[in-house]
TORKOL-4160 file (C-alpha; in steps of 0.2 Angstrom, whole numbers, padded with zeros to 4 digits, m for minus):
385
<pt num="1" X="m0092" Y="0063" Z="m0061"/>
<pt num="2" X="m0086" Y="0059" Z="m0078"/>
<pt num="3" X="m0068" Y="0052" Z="m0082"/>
<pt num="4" X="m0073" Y="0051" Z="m0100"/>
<pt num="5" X="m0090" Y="0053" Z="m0110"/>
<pt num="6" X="m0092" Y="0035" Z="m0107"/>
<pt num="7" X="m0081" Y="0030" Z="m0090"/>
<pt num="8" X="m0092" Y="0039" Z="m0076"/>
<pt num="9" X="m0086" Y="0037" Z="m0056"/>
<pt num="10" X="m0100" Y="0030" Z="m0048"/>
<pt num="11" X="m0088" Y="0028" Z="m0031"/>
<pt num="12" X="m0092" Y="0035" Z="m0011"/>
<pt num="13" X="m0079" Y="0044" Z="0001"/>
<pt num="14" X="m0078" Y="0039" Z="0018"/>
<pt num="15" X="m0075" Y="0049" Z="0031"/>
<pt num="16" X="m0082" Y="0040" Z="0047"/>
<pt num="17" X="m0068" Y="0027" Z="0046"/>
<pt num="18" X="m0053" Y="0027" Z="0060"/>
<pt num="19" X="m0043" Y="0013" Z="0055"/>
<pt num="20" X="m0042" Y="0008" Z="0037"/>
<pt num="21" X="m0041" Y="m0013" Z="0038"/>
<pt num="22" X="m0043" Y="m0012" Z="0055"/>
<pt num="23" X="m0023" Y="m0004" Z="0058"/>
<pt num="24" X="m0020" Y="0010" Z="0045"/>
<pt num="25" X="m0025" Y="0028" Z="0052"/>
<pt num="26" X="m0033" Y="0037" Z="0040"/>
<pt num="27" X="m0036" Y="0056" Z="0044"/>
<pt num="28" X="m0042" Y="0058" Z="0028"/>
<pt num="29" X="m0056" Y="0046" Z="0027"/>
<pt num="30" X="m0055" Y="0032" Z="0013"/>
<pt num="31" X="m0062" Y="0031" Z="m0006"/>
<pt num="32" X="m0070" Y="0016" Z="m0011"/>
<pt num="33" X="m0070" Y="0019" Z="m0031"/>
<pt num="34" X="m0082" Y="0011" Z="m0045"/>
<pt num="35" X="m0085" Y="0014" Z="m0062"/>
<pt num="36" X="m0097" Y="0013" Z="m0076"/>
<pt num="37" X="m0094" Y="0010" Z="m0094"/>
<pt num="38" X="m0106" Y="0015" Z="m0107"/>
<pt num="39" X="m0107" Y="0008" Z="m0122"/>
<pt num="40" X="m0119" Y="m0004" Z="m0133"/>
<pt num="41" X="m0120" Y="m0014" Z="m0115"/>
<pt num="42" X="m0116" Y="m0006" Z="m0099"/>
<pt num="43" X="m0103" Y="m0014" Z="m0085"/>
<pt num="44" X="m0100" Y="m0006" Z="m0071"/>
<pt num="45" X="m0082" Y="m0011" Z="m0059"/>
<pt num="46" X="m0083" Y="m0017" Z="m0044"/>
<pt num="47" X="m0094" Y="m0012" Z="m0029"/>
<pt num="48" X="m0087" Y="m0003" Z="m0013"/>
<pt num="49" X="m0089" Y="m0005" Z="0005"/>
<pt num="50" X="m0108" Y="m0012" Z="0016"/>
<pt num="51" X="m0109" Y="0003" Z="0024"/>
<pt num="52" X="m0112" Y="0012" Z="0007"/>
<pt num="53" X="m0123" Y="0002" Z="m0004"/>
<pt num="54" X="m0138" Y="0011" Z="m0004"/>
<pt num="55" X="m0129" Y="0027" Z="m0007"/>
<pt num="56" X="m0117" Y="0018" Z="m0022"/>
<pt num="57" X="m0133" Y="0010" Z="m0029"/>
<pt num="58" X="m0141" Y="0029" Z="m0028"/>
<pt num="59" X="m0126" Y="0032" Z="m0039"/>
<pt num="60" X="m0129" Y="0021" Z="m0052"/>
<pt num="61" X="m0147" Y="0024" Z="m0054"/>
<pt num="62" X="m0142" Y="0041" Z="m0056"/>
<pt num="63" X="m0127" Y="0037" Z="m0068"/>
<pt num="64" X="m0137" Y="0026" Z="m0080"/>
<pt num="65" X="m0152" Y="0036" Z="m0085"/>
<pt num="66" X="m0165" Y="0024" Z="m0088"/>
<pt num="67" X="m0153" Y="0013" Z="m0093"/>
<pt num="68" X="m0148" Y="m0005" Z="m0084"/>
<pt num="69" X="m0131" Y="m0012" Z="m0081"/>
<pt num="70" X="m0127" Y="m0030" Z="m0091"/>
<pt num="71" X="m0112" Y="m0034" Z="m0081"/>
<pt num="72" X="m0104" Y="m0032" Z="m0064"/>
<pt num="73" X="m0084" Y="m0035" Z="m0067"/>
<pt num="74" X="m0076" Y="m0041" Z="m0050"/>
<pt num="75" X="m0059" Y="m0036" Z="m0050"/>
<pt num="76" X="m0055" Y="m0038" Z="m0031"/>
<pt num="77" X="m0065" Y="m0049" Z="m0019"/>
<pt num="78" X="m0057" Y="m0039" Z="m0003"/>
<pt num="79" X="m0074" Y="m0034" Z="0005"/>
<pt num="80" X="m0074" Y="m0014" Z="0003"/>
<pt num="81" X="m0074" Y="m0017" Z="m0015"/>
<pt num="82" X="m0086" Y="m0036" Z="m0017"/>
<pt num="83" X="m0098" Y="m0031" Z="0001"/>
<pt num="84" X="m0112" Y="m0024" Z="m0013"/>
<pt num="85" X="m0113" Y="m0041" Z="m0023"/>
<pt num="86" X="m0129" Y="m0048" Z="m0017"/>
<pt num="87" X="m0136" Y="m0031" Z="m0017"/>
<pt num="88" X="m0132" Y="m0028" Z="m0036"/>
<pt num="89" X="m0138" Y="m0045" Z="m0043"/>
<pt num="90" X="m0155" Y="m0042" Z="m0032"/>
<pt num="91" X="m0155" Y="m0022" Z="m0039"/>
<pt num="92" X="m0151" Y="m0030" Z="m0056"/>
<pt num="93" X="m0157" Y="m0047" Z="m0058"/>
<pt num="94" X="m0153" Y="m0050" Z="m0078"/>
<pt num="95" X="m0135" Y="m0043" Z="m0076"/>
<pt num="96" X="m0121" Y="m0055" Z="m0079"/>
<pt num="97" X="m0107" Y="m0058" Z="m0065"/>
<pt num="98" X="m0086" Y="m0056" Z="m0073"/>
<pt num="99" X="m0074" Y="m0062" Z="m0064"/>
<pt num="100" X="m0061" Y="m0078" Z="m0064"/>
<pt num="101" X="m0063" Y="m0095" Z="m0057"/>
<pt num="102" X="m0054" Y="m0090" Z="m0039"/>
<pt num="103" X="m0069" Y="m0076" Z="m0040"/>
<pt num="104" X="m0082" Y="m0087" Z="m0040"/>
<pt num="105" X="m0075" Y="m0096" Z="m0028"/>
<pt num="106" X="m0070" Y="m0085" Z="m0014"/>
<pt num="107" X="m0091" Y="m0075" Z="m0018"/>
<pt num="108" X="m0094" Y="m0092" Z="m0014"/>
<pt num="109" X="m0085" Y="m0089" Z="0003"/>
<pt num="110" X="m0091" Y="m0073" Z="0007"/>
<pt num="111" X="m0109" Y="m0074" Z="0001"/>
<pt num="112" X="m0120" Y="m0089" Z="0007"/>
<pt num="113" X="m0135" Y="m0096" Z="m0003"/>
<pt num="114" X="m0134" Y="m0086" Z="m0018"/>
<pt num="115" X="m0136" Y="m0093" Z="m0032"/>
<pt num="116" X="m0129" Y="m0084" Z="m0046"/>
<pt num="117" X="m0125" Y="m0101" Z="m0057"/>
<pt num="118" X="m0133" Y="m0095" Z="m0074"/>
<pt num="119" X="m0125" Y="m0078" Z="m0071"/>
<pt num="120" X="m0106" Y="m0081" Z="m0070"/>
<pt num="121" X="m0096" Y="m0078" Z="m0085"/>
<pt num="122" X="m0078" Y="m0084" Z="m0080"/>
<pt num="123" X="m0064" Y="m0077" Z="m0090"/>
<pt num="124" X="m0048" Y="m0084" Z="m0092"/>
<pt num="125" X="m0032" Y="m0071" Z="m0091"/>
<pt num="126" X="m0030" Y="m0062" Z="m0106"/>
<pt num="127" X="m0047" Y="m0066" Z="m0113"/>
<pt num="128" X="m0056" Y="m0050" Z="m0117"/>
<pt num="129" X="m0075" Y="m0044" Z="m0116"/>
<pt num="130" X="m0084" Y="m0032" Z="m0132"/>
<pt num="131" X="m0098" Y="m0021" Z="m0124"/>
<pt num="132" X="m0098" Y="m0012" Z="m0141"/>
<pt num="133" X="m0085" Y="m0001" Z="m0145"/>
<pt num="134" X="m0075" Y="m0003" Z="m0128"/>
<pt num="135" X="m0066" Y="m0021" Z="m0128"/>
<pt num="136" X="m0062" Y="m0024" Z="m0111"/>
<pt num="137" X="m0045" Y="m0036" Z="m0107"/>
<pt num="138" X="m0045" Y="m0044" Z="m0090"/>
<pt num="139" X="m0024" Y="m0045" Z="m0088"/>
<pt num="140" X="m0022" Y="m0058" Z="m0070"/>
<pt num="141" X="m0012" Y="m0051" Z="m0058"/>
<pt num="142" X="m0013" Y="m0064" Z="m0041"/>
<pt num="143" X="m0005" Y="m0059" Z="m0028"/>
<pt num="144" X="m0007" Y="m0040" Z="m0029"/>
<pt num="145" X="m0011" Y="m0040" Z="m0017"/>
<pt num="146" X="m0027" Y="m0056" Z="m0015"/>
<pt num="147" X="m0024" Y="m0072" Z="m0026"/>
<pt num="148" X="m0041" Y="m0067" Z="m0036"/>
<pt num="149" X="m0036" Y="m0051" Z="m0043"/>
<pt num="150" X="m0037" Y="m0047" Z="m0060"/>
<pt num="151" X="m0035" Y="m0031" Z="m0068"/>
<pt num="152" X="m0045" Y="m0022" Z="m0085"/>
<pt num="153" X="m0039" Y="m0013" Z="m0099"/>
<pt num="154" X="m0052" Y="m0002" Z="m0109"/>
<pt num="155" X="m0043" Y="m0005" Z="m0127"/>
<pt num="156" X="m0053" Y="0010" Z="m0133"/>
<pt num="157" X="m0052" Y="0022" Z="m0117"/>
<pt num="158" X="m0034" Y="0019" Z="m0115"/>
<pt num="159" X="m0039" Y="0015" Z="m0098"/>
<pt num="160" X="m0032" Y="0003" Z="m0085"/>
<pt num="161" X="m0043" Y="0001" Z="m0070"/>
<pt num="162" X="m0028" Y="m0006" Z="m0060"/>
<pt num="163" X="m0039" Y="m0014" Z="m0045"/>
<pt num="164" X="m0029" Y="m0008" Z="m0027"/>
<pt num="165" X="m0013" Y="m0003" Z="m0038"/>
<pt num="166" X="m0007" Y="0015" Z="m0039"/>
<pt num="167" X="m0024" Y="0016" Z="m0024"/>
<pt num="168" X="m0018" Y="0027" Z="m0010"/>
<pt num="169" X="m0027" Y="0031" Z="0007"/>
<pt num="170" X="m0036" Y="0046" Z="0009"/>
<pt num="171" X="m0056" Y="0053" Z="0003"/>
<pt num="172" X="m0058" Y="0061" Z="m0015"/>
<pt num="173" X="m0062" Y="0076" Z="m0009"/>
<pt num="174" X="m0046" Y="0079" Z="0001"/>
<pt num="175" X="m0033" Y="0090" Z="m0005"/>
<pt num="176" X="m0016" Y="0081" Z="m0003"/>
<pt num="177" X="0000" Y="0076" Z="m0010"/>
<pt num="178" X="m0003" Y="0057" Z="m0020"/>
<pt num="179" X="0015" Y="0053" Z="m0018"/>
<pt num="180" X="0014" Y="0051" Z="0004"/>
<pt num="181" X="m0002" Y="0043" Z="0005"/>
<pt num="182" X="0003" Y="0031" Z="m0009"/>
<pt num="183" X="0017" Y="0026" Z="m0002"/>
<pt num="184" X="0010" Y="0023" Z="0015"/>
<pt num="185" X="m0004" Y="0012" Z="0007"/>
<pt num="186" X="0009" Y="0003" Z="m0004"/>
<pt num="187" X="0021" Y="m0003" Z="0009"/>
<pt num="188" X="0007" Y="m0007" Z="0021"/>
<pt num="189" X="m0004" Y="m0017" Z="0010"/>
<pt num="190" X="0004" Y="m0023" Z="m0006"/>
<pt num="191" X="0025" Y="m0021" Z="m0001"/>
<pt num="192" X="0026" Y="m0041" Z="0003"/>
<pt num="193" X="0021" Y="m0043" Z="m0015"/>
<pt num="194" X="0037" Y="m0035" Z="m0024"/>
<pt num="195" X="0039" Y="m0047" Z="m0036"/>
<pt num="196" X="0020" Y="m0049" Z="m0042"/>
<pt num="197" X="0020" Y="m0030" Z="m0044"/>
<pt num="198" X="0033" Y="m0031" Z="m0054"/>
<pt num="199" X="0025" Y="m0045" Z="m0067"/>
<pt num="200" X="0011" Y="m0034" Z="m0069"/>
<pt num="201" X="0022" Y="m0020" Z="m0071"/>
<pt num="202" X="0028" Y="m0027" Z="m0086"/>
<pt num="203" X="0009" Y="m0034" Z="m0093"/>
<pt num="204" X="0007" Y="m0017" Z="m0092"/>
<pt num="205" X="0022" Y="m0010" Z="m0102"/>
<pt num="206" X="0014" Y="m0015" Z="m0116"/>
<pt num="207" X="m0001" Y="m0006" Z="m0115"/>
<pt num="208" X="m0005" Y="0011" Z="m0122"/>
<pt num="209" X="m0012" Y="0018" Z="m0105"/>
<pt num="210" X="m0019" Y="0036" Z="m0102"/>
<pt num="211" X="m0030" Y="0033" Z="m0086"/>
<pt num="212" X="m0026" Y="0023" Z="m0072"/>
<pt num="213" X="m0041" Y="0022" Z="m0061"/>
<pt num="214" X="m0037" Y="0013" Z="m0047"/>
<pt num="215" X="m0049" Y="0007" Z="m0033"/>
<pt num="216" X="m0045" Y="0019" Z="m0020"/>
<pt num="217" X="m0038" Y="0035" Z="m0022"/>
<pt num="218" X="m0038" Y="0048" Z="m0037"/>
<pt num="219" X="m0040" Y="0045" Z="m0056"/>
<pt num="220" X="m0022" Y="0045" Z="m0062"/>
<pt num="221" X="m0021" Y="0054" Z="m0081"/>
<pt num="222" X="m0008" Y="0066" Z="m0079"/>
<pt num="223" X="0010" Y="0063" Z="m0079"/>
<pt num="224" X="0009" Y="0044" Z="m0079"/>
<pt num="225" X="0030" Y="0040" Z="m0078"/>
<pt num="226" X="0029" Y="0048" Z="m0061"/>
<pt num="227" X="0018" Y="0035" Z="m0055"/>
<pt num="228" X="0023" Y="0019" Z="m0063"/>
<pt num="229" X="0041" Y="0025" Z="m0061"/>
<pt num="230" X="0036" Y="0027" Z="m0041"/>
<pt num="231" X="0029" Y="0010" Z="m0042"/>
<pt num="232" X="0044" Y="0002" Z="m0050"/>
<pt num="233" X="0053" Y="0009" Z="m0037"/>
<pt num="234" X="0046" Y="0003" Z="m0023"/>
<pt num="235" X="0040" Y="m0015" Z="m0029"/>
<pt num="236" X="0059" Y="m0019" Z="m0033"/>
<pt num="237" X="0062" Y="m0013" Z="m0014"/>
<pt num="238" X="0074" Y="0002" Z="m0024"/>
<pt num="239" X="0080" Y="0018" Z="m0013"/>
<pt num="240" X="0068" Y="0031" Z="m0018"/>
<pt num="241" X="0075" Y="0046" Z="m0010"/>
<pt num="242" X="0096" Y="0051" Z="m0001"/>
<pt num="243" X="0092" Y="0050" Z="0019"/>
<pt num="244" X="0093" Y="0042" Z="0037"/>
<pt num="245" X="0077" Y="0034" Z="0045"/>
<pt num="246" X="0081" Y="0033" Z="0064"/>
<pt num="247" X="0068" Y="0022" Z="0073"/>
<pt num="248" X="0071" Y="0022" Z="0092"/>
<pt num="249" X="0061" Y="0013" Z="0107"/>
<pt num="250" X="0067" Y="0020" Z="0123"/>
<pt num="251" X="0061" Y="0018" Z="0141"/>
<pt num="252" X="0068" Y="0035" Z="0153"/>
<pt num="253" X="0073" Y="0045" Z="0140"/>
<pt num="254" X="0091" Y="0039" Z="0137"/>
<pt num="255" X="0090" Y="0029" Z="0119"/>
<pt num="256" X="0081" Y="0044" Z="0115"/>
<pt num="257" X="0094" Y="0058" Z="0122"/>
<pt num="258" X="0108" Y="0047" Z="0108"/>
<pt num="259" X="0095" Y="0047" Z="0094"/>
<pt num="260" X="0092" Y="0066" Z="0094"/>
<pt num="261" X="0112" Y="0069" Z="0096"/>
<pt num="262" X="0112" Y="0058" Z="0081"/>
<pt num="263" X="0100" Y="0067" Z="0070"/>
<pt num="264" X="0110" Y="0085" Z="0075"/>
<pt num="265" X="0127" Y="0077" Z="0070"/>
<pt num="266" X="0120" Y="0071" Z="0055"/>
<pt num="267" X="0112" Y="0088" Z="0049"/>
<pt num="268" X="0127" Y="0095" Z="0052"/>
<pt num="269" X="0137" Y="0083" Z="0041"/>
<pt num="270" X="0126" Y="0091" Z="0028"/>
<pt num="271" X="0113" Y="0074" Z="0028"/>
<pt num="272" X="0099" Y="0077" Z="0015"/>
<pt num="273" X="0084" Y="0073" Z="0026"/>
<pt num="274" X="0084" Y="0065" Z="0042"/>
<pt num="275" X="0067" Y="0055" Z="0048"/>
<pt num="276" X="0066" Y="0050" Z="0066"/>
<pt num="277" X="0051" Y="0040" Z="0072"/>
<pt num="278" X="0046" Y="0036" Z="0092"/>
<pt num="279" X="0040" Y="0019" Z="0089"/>
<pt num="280" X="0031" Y="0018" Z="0105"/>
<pt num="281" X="0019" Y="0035" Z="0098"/>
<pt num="282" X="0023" Y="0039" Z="0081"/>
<pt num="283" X="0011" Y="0029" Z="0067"/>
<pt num="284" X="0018" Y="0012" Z="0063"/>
<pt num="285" X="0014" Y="0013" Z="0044"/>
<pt num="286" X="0023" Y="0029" Z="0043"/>
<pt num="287" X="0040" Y="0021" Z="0052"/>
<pt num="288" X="0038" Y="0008" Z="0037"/>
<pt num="289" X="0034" Y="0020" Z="0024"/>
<pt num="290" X="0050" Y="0030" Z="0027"/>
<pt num="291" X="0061" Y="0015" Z="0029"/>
<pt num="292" X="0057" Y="0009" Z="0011"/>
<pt num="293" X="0060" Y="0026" Z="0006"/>
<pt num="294" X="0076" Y="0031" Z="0012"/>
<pt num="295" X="0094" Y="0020" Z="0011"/>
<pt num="296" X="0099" Y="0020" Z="0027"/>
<pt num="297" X="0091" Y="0014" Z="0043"/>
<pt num="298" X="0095" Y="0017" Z="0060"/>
<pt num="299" X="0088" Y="0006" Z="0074"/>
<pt num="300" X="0090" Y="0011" Z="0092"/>
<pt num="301" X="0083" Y="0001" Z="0106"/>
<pt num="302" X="0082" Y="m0001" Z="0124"/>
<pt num="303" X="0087" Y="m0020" Z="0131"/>
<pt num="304" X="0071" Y="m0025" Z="0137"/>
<pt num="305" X="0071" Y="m0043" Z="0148"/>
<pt num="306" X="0083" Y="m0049" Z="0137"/>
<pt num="307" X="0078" Y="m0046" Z="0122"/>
<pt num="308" X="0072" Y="m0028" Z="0112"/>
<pt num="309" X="0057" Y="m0016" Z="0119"/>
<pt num="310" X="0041" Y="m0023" Z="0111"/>
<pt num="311" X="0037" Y="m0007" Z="0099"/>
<pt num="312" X="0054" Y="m0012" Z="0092"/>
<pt num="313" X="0051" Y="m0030" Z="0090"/>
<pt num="314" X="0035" Y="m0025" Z="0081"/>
<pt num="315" X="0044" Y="m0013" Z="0069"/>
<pt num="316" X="0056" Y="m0024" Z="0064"/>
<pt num="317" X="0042" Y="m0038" Z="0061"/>
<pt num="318" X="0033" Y="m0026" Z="0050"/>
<pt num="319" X="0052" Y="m0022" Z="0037"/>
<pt num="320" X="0054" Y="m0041" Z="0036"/>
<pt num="321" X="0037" Y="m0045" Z="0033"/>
<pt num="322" X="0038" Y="m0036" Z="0018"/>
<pt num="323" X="0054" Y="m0042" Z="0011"/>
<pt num="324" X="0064" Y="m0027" Z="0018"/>
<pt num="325" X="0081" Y="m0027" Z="0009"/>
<pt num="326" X="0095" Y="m0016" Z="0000"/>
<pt num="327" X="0098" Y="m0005" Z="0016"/>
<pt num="328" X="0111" Y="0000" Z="0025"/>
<pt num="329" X="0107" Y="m0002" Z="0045"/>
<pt num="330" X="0115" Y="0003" Z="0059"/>
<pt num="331" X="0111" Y="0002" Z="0078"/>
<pt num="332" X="0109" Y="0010" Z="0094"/>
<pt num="333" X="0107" Y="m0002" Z="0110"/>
<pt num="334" X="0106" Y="0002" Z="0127"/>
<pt num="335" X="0106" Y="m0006" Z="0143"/>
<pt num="336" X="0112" Y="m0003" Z="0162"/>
<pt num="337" X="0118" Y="m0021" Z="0163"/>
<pt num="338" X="0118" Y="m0032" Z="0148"/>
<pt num="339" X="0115" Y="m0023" Z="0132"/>
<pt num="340" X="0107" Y="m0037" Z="0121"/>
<pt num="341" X="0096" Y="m0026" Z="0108"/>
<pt num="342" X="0107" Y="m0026" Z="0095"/>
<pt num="343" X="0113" Y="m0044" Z="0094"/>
<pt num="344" X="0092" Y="m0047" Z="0094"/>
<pt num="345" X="0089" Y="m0033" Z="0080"/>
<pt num="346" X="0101" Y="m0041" Z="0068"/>
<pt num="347" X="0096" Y="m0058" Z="0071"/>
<pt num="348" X="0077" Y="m0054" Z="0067"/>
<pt num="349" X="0084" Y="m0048" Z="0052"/>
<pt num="350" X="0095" Y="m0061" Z="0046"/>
<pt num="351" X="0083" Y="m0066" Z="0032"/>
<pt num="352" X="0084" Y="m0048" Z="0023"/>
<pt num="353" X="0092" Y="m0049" Z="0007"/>
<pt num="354" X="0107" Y="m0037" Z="0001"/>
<pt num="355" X="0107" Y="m0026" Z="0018"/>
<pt num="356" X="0125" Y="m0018" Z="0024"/>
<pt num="357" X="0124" Y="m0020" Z="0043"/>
<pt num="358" X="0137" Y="m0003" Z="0048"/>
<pt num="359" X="0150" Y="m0007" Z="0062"/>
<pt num="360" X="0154" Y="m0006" Z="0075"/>
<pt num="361" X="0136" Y="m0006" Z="0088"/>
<pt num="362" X="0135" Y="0010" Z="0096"/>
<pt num="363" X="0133" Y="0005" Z="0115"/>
<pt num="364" X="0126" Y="0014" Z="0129"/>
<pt num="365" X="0127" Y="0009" Z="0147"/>
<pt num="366" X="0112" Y="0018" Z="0154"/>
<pt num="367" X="0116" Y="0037" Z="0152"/>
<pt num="368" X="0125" Y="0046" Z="0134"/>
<pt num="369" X="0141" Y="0049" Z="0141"/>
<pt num="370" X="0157" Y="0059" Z="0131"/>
<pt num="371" X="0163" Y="0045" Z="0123"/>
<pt num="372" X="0144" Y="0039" Z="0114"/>
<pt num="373" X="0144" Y="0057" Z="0108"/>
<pt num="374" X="0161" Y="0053" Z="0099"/>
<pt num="375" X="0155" Y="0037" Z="0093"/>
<pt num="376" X="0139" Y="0044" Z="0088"/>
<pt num="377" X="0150" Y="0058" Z="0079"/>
<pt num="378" X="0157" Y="0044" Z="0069"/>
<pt num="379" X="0143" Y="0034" Z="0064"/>
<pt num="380" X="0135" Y="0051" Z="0058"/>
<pt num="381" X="0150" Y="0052" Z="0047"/>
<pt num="382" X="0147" Y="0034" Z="0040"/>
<pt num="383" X="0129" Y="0037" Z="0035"/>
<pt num="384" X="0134" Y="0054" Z="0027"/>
<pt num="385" X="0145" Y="0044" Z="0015"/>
């Protein structure tokens, strides 16, 4: 597949994966993207996944036409983009190996007894690479979401192969919305990292930028403010869309019987979009997902031995884990003899910055009785405010 007449995809779909980094559902498989650039001399960008060597250097034979790559540029050294190395270098024993110091270290780490000494060319950020008339600028960007990673920018393309930025989950050959998927894999994978987003953000403000071809996902050439302006968004942990999450663990049936008399008062107060996740069967990631998206949370839990039911526990792990902040919350507890969940929930969450706890606790003592579907009336009209 050609992006231009000399980028080509050289990439591989996968659709025999369950569990993308061994905890992301993917029901649309996963794409593990690489590139070629032709030119005066070849590079290709980065390598994808073990189980699809053979069918990535298949790719590339095909790609090249007669022609043998000089360099293989490692962006990312997270192993369904770096597994390939040794296979490369041993395909292609005269191509040279890009990448920067922490690179060569962490090949170091991953591949034993491989000696690719005379090979390395180590670049320093900001240092660029001529393979003819495409000069290739290698723009550091640690932290997003590995300490290695670097990104490239093809001065003569316009072309910013951006590593796992702007990468979504999902095969190439599925039909689905970017924005969803996107978001899912953001806040999953990269969401602790706001602030390092954000620094390359603004590396890359200054760049004349057409393509973004990122290593999992779609090409990006089309309407490019929508994504960067998605990925300002979420990286400085801003409200994307008007709406309530409500995320609810609940044991009998009674935590849940006050969540969905929640969501009904809420519609009718005219709320934009309610979400509500079961923690104990919905997917995780999406729970997350939505709560980065929308302003307000709502956290409803069962006391459980003291303390919150464990789905919960693991939710709220997950927000804090990746700096969730700039919220409003509010919260649901319930218990038949000591309701504790709340004081628990905000405790857990006293290190998020800029949130707007809403008071008072709703509290139910085992059953939703006449006076929580008053209170519950009332808290609706707070979150529609």
């Amino acid at each position: 597949m050609k992006i231009t007449e000399e980028i080509i995809y050289v990439g591989v779909d996968d659709h025999e994966i369950d569990l993308f980094e061994g905890q992301y559902y993917v029901p649309n498989g996963m794409a593990y993207n690489s590139y070629i650039i032709m030119d005066e001399k070849i590079a290709v960008m980065d390598t994808v996944d073990k189980c699809f060597g053979q069918q990535w250097l298949e790719n590339i034979y095909g790609a090249l036409g007669g022609r043998k790559p000089d360099y293989l540029i490692v962006q990312h050294m997270e192993p369904d983009h770096s597994a390939n190395i040794r296979s490369f270098i041993e395909t292609y024993p005269e191509a040279r190996i890009v990448g920067n110091a922490k690179t060569f270290t962490m090949i170091a780490n991953f591949f034993e007894n491989m000696d690719i000494e005379s090979r390395k060319v180590v670049v320093a950020d900001g240092e660029s690479l001529s393979i003819g008339k495409h000069e290739l600028t290698f723009i550091f960007a640690p932290m997003v979401h590995w300490p290695e990673v670097m990104v490239t920018y093809d001065r003569a393309a316009k072309a910013l192969f951006s590593a796992d930025g702007f990468g979504k989950f999902g095969a190439l050959d599925t039909e689905e919305e970017w924005d969803c998927e996107a978001r899912r894999y953001y806040f999953g994978i990269v969401g602790k990292y706001g602030p390092q987003v954000q620094a390359l953000l603004g590396k890359a403000a200054g760049l004349d930028i057409e393509i973004i071809c990122p290593l999992h996902g779609p090409v990006l050439n089309e309407n490019l403010e929508h994504y960067i302006s998605l990925y300002n968004t979420w990286s400085s942990y801003g409200v994307e869309s008007d709406g309530v999450v409500i995320a609810y663990a609940s044991v009998y049936g009674n935590t849940k019987n006050a969540v969905l008399a929640l969501a009904e008062k809420l519609k009718a107060k005219g709320c934009p979009k309610v979400s509500i996740h079961d923690l104990a069967r919905d997917d995780m990631a999406e729970a997350v997902e939505d709560a980065f998206r929308y302003g307000k949370l709502v956290l409803a839990s069962t006391t459980y031995n003291g303390d919150v039911f464990p789905f919960m526990r693991e939710f709220i792990w997950h927000l804090t884990e990746r700096n969730f902040q700039k919220r409003s919350v509010a919260f649901i507890e319930n218990g038949s003899w000591a309701p504790l969940a709340a004081k628990v929930m905000k405790k857990m969450l006293e290190g998020s910055k800029e949130l707007s706890l809403i008071e008072p606790v709703e509290t139910i003592k085992s059953a939703v009785k006449q006076e929580n579907l008053e209170q519950l009336d009332t808290l609706a009209g707070e979150l529609c405010i």
